[in-house]
N, C-alpha and C positions, 0 to 999 in steps of 0.2 A: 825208638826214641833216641835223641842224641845224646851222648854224653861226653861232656869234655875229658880229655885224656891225662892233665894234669893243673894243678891248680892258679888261676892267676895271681900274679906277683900285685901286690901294692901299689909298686909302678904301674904297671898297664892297666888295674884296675882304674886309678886315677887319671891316667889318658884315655879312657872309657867313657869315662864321666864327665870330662874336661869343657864340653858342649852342653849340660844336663844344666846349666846356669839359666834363667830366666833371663832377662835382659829391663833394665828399669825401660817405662812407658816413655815415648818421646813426648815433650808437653812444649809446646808454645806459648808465649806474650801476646797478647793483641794488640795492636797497633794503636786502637783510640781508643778502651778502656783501660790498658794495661792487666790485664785480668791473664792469669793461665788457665791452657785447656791443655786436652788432648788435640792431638794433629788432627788436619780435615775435620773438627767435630766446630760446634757454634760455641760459642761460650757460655755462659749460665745468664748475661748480661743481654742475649740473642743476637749477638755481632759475629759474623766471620770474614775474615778476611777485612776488617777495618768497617765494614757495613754492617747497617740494622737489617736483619733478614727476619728477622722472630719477633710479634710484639709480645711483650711479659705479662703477668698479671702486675706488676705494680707499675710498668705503663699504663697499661688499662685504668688503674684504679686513678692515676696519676692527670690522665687525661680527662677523666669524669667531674674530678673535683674542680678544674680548673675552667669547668663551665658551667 
């Protein structure tokens, strides 16, 4: 088994770890609802990319009542 020969310094330990940071999510606006998402994902509203690609349940429910 390996064993290091002497012990790392503070410094290099911290240049070690320098990369071990997460990075916050990238999040998007939509175009027509203004709602934030996640990148490439739909919105919760079912628009991506400015377009309805998803019908919701309270389209549904929305659509029902109005006939």
């Amino acid at each position: 088994m390996a064993v290091q020969k002497s012990r790392k310094t503070p410094s290099k330990r911290g240049m070690h770890r320098s990369h071990s940071a997460l990075p916050l999510p990238a999040v998007s606006i939509d175009a027509k609802s203004g709602e934030t998402h996640s990148r490439h994902r739909i919105s919760r509203d079912g628009f991506y990319r400015g377009k309805k690609v998803l019908q919701t349940k309270a389209d549904v429910a929305a659509s029902e009542s109005d006939e």
